[in-house]
C-alpha positions, 0 to 999 in steps of 0.5 A: 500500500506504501508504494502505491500511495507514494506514486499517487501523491507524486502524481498529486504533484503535477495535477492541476485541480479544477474544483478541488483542492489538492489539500484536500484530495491527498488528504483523503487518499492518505486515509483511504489508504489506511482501509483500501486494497492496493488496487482499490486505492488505484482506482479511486484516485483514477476516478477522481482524477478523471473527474476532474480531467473532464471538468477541465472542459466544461464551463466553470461552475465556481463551486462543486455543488453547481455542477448538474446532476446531468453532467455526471452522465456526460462525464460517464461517457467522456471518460470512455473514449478518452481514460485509457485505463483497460476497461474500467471506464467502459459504459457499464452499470458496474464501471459507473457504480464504481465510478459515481460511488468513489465521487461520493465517498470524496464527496462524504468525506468534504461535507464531514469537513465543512469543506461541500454543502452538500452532494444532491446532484451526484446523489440525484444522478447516481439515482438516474443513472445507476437505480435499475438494472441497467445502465440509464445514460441521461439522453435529453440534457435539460439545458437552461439555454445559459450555458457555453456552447462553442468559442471561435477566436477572431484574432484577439477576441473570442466570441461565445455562443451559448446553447440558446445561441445554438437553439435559434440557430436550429430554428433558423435553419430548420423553421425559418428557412435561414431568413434572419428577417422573419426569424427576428418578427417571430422572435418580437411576437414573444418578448423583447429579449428574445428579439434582442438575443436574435439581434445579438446572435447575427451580429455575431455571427457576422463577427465570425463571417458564418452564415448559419447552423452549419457553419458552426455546428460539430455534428448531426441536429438531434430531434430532441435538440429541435423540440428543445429548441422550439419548446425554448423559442416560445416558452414565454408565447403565452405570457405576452 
C-alpha cells in the first residue's frame, strides 16, 4: 500500500485541480489508504482524477455543488473514449457504480469537513443513472439555454455562443428557412429579449463571417435538440 500511495501523491504533484483542492484530495487518499486494497486505492484516485480531467472542459461552475446532476452522465461517457485505463471506464452499470460511488465517498468525506454543502446532484444522478438494472445514460440534457456552447477566436477576441445561441440557430435553419428577417418578427411576437438575443446572435455571427447552423455546428441536429429548441423559442408565447 506504501508504494502505491507514494506514486499517487507524486502524481498529486503535477495535477492541476479544477474544483478541488489538492489539500484536500491527498488528504483523503492518505486515509483511504489506511482501509483500501492496493488496487482499490488505484482506482479511486483514477476516478477522481478523471473527474476532474473532464471538468477541465466544461464551463466553470465556481463551486462543486453547481455542477448538474446531468453532467455526471456526460462525464460517464467522456471518460470512455478518452481514460485509457483497460476497461474500467467502459459504459457499464458496474464501471459507473464504481465510478459515481468513489465521487461520493470524496464527496462524504468534504461535507464531514465543512469543506461541500452538500452532494444532491451526484446523489440525484447516481439515482438516474445507476437505480435499475441497467445502465440509464441521461439522453435529453435539460439545458437552461445559459450555458457555453462553442468559442471561435477572431484574432484577439473570442466570441461565445451559448446553447440558446445554438437553439435559434436550429430554428433558423430548420423553421425559418435561414431568413434572419422573419426569424427576428417571430422572435418580437414573444418578448423583447428574445428579439434582442436574435439581434445579438447575427451580429455575431457576422463577427465570425458564418452564415448559419452549419457553419458552426460539430455534428448531426438531434430531434430532441429541435423540440428543445422550439419548446425554448416560445416558452414565454403565452405570457405576452
Amino acid at each position: 500500500m506504501k508504494n502505491a500511495l507514494t506514486s499517487i501523491l507524486n502524481q498529486l504533484k503535477d495535477i492541476d485541480f479544477v474544483l478541488f483542492k489538492k489539500a484536500d484530495v491527498s488528504a483523503f487518499l492518505k486515509r483511504e489508504a489506511e482501509i483500501l486494497s492496493e488496487g482499490e486505492l488505484t482506482s479511486l484516485f483514477d476516478d477522481i482524477y478523471a473527474f476532474n480531467a473532464y471538468l477541465g472542459r466544461t464551463e466553470d461552475y465556481s463551486f462543486i455543488e453547481k455542477v448538474p446532476f446531468w453532467e455526471y452522465s456526460v462525464c460517464l461517457e467522456w471518460c470512455e473514449s478518452h481514460m485509457m485505463v483497460g476497461e474500467a471506464f467502459d459504459l457499464n452499470l458496474k464501471n459507473a457504480k464504481r465510478f459515481l460511488g468513489s465521487l461520493r465517498r470524496f464527496y462524504d468525506y468534504l461535507v464531514g469537513l465543512g469543506k461541500l454543502a452538500d452532494s444532491s446532484q451526484l446523489n440525484k444522478a447516481i439515482k438516474e443513472v445507476c437505480g435499475g438494472k441497467k445502465l440509464k445514460l441521461i439522453e435529453v440534457i435539460p439545458y437552461t439555454g445559459n450555458e457555453s456552447y462553442t468559442s471561435i477566436g477572431i484574432g484577439k477576441e473570442t466570441i461565445d455562443f451559448d446553447i440558446a445561441d445554438y437553439w435559434l440557430l436550429i430554428m433558423l435553419d430548420t423553421q425559418f428557412d435561414g431568413n434572419w428577417t422573419t426569424l427576428l418578427e417571430a422572435a418580437f411576437g414573444i418578448s423583447g429579449e428574445r428579439a434582442l438575443k436574435v439581434k445579438n446572435l447575427q451580429a455575431k455571427m457576422g463577427t465570425v463571417g458564418m452564415e448559419g447552423l452549419k457553419d458552426i455546428i460539430y455534428s448531426d441536429v438531434m430531434k430532441s435538440d429541435v423540440d428543445q429548441a422550439t419548446a425554448w423559442f416560445y416558452r414565454d408565447a403565452d405570457r405576452t
